[in-house]
SETIGU-463720 format. One record per residue (C-alpha): z, x, y. Coordinates in steps of 0.1 Angstrom, whole numbers, plus 5000, padded with zeros to 4 digits. Layout:
# residues N
<<Z; X; Y>> ...
This chain:
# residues 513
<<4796; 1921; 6200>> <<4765; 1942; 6201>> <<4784; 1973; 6175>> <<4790; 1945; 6154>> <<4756; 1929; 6151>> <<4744; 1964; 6145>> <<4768; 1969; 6118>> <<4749; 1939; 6100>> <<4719; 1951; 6106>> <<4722; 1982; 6089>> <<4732; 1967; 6059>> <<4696; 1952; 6060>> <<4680; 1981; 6070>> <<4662; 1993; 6039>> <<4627; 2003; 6045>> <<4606; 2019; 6068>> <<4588; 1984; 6079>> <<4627; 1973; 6089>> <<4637; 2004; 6103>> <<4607; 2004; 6130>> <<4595; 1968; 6129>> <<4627; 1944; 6119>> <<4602; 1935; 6088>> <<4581; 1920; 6110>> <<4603; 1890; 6104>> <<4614; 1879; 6144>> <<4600; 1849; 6155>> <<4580; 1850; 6180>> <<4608; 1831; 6209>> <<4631; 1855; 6197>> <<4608; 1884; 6203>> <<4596; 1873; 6238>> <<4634; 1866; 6243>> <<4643; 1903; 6232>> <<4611; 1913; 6254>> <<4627; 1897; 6284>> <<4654; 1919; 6280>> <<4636; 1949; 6274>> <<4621; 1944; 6304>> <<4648; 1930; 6327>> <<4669; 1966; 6335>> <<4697; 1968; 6354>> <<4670; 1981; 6386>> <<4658; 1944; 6383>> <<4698; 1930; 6383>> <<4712; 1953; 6408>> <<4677; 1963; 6430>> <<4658; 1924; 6433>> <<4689; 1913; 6450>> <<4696; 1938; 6470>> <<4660; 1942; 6482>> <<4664; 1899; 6488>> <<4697; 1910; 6507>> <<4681; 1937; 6529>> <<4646; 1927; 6532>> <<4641; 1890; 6525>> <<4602; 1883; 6519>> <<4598; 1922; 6505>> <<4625; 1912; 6479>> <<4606; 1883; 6460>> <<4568; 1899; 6465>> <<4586; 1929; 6444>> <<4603; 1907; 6420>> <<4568; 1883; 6419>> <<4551; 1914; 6409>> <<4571; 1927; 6380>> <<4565; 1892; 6369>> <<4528; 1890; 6368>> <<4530; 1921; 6345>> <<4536; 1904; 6314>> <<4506; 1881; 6325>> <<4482; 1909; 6319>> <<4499; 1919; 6284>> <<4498; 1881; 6273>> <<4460; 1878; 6275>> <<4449; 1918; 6273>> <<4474; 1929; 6244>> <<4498; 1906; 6228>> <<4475; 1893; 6198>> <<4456; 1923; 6197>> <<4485; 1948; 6192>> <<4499; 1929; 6165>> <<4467; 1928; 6146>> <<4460; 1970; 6154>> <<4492; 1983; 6156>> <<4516; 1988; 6124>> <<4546; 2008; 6146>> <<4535; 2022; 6174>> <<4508; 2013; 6202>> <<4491; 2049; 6188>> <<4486; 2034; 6152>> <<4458; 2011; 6173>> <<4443; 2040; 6190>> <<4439; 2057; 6151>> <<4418; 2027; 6137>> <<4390; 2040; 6161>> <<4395; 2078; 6171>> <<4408; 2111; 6150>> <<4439; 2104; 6144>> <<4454; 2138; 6145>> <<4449; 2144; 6178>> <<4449; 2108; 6197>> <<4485; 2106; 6182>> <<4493; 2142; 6193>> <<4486; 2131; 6228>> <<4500; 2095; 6225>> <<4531; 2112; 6214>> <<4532; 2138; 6245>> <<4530; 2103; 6268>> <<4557; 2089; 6249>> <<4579; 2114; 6251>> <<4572; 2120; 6286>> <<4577; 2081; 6294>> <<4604; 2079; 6276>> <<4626; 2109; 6287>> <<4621; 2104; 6327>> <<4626; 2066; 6321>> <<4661; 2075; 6300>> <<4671; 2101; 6326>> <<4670; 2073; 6353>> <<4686; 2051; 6330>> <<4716; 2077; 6319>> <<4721; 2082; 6353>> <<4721; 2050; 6366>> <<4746; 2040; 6336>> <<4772; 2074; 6353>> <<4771; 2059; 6387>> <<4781; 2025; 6375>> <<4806; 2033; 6353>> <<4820; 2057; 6383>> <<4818; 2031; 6414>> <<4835; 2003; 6395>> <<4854; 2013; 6365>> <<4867; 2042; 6380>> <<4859; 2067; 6352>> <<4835; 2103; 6356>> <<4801; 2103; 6363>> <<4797; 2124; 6328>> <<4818; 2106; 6308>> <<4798; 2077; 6316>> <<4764; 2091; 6307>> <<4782; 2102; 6273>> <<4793; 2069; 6267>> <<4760; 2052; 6273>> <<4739; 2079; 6252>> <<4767; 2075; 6226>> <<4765; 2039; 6221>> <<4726; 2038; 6223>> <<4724; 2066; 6194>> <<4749; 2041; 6173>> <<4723; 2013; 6180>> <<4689; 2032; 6170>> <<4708; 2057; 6141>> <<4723; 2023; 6122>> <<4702; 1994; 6128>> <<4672; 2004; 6140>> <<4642; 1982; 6155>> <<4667; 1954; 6140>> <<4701; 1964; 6158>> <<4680; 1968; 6188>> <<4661; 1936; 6188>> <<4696; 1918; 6187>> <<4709; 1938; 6212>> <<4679; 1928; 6237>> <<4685; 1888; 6228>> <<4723; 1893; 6235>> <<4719; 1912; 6268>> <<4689; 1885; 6279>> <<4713; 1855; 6268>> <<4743; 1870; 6289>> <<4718; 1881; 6320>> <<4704; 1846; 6324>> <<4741; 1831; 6319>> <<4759; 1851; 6339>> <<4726; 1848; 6366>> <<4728; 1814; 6364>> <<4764; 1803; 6367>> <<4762; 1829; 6402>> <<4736; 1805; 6411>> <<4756; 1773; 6407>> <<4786; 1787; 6423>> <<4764; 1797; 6453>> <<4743; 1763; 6458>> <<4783; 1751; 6455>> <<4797; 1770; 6487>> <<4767; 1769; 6508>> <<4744; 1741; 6498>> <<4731; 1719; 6467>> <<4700; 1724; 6487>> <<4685; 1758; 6482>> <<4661; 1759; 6512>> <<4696; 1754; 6537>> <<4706; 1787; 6516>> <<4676; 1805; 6529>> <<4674; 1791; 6563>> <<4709; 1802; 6567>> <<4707; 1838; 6557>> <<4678; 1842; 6580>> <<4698; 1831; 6609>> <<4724; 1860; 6593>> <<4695; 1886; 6593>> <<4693; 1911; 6617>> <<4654; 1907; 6613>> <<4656; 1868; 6620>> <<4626; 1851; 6612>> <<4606; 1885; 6603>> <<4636; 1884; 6574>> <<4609; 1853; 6558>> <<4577; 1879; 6566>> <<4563; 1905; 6548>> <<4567; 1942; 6562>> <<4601; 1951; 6567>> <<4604; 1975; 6535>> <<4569; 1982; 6528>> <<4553; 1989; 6562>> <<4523; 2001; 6550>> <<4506; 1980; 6534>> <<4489; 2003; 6510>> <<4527; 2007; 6499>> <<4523; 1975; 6490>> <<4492; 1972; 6469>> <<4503; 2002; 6449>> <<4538; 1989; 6443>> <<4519; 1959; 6426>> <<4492; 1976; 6405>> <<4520; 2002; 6398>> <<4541; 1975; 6382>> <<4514; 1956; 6368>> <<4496; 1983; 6347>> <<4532; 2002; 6340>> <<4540; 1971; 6315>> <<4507; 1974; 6298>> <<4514; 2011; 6290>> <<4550; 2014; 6282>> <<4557; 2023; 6246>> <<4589; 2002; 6238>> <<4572; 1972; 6251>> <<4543; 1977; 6235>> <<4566; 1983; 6203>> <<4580; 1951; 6200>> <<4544; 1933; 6193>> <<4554; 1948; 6159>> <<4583; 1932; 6147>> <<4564; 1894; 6146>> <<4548; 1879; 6114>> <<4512; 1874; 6132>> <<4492; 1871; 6160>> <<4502; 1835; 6171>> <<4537; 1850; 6172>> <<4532; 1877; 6195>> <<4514; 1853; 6217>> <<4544; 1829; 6213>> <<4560; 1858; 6225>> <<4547; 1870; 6258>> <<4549; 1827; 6268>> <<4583; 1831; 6262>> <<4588; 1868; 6276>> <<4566; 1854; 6311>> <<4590; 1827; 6312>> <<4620; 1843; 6312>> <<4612; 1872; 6335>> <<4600; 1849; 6359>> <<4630; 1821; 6358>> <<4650; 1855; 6361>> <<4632; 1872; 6391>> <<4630; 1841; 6409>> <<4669; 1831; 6407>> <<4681; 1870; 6411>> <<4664; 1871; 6444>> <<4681; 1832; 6453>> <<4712; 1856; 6449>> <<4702; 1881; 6473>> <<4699; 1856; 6498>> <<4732; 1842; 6489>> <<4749; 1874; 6496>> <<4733; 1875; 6528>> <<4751; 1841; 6538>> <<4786; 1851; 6523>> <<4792; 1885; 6528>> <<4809; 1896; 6559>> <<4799; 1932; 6577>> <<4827; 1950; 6558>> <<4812; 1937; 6523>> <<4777; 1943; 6536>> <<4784; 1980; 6543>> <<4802; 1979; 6513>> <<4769; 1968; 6494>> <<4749; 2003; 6501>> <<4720; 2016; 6522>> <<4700; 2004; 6489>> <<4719; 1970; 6487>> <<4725; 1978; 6451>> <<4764; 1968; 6452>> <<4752; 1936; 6469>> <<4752; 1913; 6438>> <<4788; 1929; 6427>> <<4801; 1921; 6456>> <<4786; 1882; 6458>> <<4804; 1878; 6425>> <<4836; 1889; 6437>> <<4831; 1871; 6469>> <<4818; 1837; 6444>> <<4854; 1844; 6427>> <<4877; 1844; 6455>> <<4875; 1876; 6474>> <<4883; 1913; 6463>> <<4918; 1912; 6453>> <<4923; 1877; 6435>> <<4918; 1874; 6401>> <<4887; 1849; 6403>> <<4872; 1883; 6424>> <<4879; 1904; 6397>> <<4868; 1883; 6368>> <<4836; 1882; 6383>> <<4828; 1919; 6396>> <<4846; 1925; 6358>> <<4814; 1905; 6343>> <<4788; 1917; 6366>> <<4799; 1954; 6354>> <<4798; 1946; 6322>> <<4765; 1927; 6317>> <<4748; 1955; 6340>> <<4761; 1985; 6317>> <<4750; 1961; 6287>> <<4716; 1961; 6302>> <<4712; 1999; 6302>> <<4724; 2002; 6270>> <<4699; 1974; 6257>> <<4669; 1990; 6279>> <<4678; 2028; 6268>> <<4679; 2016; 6229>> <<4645; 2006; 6230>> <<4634; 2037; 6247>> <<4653; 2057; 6220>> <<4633; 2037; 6197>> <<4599; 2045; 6209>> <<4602; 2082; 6216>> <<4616; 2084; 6177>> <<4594; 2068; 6164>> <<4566; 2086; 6181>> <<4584; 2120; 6169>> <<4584; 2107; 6129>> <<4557; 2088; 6124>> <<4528; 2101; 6147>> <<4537; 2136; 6145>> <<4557; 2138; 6115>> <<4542; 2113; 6090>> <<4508; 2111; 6105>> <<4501; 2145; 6123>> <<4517; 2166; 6099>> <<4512; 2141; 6066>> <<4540; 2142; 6056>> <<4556; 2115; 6031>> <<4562; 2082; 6048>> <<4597; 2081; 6031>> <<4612; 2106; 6053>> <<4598; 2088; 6085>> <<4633; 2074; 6089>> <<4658; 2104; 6085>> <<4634; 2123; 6111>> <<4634; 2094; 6133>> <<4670; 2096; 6134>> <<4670; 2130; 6137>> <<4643; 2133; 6167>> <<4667; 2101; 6184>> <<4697; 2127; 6184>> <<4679; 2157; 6200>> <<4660; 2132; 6225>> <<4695; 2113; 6235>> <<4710; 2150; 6234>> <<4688; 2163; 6260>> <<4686; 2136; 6283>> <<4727; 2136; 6284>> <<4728; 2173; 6291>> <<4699; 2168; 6317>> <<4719; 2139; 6333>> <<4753; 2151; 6336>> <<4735; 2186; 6353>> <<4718; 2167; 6377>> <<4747; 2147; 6385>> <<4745; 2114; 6402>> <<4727; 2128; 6429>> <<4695; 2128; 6411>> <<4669; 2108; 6427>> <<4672; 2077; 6401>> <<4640; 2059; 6421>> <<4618; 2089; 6412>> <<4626; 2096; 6378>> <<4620; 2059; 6372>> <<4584; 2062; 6390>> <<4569; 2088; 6375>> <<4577; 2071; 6341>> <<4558; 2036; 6352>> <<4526; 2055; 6367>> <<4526; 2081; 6337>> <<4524; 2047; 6315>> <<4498; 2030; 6339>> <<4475; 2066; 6344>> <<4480; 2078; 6308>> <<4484; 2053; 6287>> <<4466; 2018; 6299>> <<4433; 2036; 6303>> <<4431; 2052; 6269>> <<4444; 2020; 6257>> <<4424; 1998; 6271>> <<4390; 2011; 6268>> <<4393; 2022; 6233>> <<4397; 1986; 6225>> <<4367; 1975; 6247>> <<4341; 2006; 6254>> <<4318; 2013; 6228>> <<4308; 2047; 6243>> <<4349; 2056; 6239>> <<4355; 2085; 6217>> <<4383; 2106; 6209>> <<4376; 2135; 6238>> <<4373; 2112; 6262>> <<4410; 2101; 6252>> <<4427; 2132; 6255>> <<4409; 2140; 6288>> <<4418; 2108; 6302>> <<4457; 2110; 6290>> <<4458; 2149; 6303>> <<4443; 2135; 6334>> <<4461; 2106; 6343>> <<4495; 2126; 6331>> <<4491; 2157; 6353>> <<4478; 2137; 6383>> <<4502; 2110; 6384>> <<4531; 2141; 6379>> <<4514; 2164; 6411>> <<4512; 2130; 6435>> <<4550; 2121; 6431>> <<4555; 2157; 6439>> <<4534; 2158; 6469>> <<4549; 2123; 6479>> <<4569; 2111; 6509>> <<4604; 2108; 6485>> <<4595; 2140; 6471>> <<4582; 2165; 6495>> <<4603; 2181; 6520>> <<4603; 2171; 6553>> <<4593; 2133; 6542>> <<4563; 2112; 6556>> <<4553; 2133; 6582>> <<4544; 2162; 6564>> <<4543; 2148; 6529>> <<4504; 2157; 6516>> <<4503; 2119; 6493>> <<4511; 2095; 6520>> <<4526; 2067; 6490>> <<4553; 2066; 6472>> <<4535; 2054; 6440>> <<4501; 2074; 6431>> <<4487; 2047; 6411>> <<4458; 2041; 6435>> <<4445; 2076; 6426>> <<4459; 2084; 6393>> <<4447; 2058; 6372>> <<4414; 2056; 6385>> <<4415; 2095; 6378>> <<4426; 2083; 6342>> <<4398; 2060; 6335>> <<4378; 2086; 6350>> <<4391; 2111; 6327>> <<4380; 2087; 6295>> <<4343; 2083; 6309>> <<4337; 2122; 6319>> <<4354; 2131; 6281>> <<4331; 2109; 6262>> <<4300; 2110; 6283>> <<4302; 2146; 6281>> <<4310; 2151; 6244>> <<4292; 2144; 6216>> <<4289; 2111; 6198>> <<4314; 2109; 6166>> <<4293; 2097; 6135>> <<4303; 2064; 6129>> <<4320; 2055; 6161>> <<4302; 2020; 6166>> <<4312; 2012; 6128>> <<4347; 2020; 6138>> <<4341; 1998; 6170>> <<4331; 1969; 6153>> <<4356; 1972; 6127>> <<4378; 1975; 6156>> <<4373; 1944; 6172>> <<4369; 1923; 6133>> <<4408; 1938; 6130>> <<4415; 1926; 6166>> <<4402; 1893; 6164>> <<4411; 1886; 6126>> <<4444; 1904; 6118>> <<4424; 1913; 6084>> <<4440; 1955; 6070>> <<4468; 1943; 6096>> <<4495; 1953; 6073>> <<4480; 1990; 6063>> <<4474; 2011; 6090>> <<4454; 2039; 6079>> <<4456; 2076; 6085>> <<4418; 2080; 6096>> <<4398; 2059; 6116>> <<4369; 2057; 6085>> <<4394; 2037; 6062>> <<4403; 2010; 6092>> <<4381; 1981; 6077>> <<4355; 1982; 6047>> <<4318; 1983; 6065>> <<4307; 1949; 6045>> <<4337; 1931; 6057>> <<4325; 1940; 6095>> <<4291; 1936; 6085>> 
């Protein structure tokens, strides 16, 4: 279904606006549909439940969390990216600071983001395919990366907007009917459900408490502002606040995208406490130290036990709308790391014509998938999926939310201050995984960053970064023109369309004036 779709789109797949935006023609439910699904990775299928399965409480605070992102990038971003940005979140950061270098670094953060966030994915995709179809670790990371490269090289932002609304669609089905079928065993009444899988709990009533996965509580807090600020900084989501008509669209769009990430979160974690009422010991040990294999095994449980061909159907559908789910969230990562390659470096860096944004997009999506495959299938499956996957998030949330957001609300901002604040956050959020309890040999007692996340330091070091880079250098003639132009563009959506090269062309001074 989703090669076909992208066979259509690439017959409509003409310009550069379609390649990268989808002509700005998706409606804003659509979008925040196709957002949902950019969001919703098969770490939020798989990892909610089985955190709900293992750890009750813990479960929906993490699954709560992710949901309060899009909160922040409905009343901080949406309207205000659609207005700034043409194609990529660094296009906003251009109207206001030299362009050369702001997109130099915006690209580096991009790139960075978006190859430690497709490793986890690639690998994630090779463990799946090999603990339930049966087939190679490698020749599961080489399908995914094939059929990813087919989406991005053929129908661009279009083929991978579709692709996000079919994967959403079959997520919240497939979600949903597990849900049915488990209120059907157990109970029409869903508080019996969770009453009865805390009486299955080792933990008993603690299983309803806070504190049996994150027993420190600073854990906690930095899980949350980890996932909070991570959603404000990731490229690809950022990205799709291009493909809508206007600003009241990409509002309509984080409603909708809030939504459905919260519908989903709360009903994926119902499941986990499903599992916990109908899987017997063998199934639970079965379901993994991580209780990632939880929900598979519900479904085949829901279908008549492993062996019966209700079972199978259902651990068959789980399968396949989890591998759809990597391929949907890897597409869009493809997306934004090309498009940071060919039109921030290429077009915009280098100036070269705009017409050739599309063949070195394509190109730059081939070498980016290439590497991460070769990466992946060296690593193996025994690559720590958890960390690559972290230091993505907190690069986003140290590098690129800081920069981001005070350029759109500082007046003092300049363009030092956001290349010291992006090399800042970058490097310190990279050296605190490294020195974290996951990381560091010998684990938390020796480990010298007592959290697994490093928000709490790194993006305060970030934000520190923009202040020390802009207090420090001089002021860049013009920059409270370019502010205020800034925040007409923001507000207004007026030179939305054009988005120029230099920050002195963003808005005529009488306009602002």
């Amino acid at each position: 279904m989703t090669l076909l779709v992208t066979y259509f789109a690439s017959r409509r797949t003409e310009t550069t606006t379609d390649f990268w935006a989808a002509g700005r023609n998706v409606s804003g439910r659509m979008n925040g549909v196709a957002i949902a699904g950019d969001f919703l990775s098969a770490s939020s299928l798989l990892g909610y439940a089985g955190l709900a399965f293992l750890f009750g409480m813990d479960g929906l605070v993490y699954a709560v969390g992710a949901t309060g992102a899009f909160l922040v990038v409905l009343f901080l971003l949406a309207e205000k990216m659609r207005n700034l940005g043409r194609f990529t979140f660094a296009d906003a950061l251009a109207l206001r600071l030299k362009s050369r270098q702001t997109r130099a670094i915006a690209a580096l953060s991009t790139l960075s983001i978006g190859l430690f966030y497709l490793l986890a994915q690639l690998v994630g995709a090779g463990v799946l395919m090999e603990a339930l179809t049966g087939l190679g670790f490698s020749t599961g990371v080489v399908i995914a990366g094939l059929l990813m490269l087919a989406y991005v090289l053929f129908g661009g932002m279009l083929a991978t907007t579709w692709v996000q609304i079919i994967k959403a669609i079959l997520l919240m089905a497939t979600v949903v009917f597990l849900v049915v079928l488990v209120l059907w065993q157990v109970s029409f009444n869903p508080l019996d459900v969770i009453s009865q899988a805390t009486q299955r709990s080792t933990h008993g009533a603690h299983y309803l408490a806070p504190g049996l996965f994150f027993d420190n509580p600073l854990d906690l807090i930095s899980l949350g502002v980890a996932v909070t600020l991570a959603s404000v900084g990731l490229p690809h989501v950022l990205m799709r606040f291009f493909t809508v008509p206007d600003a009241s669209a990409a509002r309509q769009s984080g409603n909708w995208a809030v939504l459905l990430v919260g519908v989903f979160n709360v009903l994926i974690v119902f499941l986990g406490f499903g599992a916990r009422v109908l899987l017997d010991p063998s199934q639970e040990k079965a379901a993994g130290s991580s209780g990632n294999m939880a929900l598979p095994m519900l479904a085949q449980e829901l279908g008549g036990g492993p062996g019966s061909f209700g079972g199978d159907l259902l651990l068959a559908l789980i399968t396949a709308v989890a591998f759809t789910t990597i391929l949907a969230v890897t597409a869009g990562l493809v997306l934004a790391a090309a498009s940071a390659v060919a039109h921030d470096l290429w077009a915009n860096v280098f100036h070269r014509p705009e017409s050739e944004e599309r063949m070195v997009g394509r190109i730059a999506a081939c070498v980016v998938v290439g590497a991460a495959m070769l990466v992946a299938v060296a690593v193996g499956d025994t690559a720590n999926v958890t960390f690559l996957a972290t230091l993505a998030t907190s690069i986003a949330a140290s590098a690129n939310f800081p920069v981001l957001l005070l350029t759109l609300v500082w007046k003092r901002m300049n363009t030092t201050g956001a290349i010291v604040g992006a090399l800042f956050g970058l490097a310190s959020a990279l050296a605190l995984i490294l020195l974290s309890p996951s990381v560091w040999p010998g684990g938390e007692a020796t480990a010298p960053w007592p959290l697994a996340f490093p928000i709490l330091l790194s993006a305060p070091l970030g934000f520190a970064g923009c202040w020390l880079g802009s207090v420090l250098s001089k002021r860049e003639p013009g920059d409270e023109q370019r502010f205020s132009n800034l925040q007409l563009r923001g507000l207004t959506g007026i030179g939305s369309e054009e988005a120029p090269a230099t920050p002195d062309a963003s808005v005529p001074a009488k306009t602002a004036e």
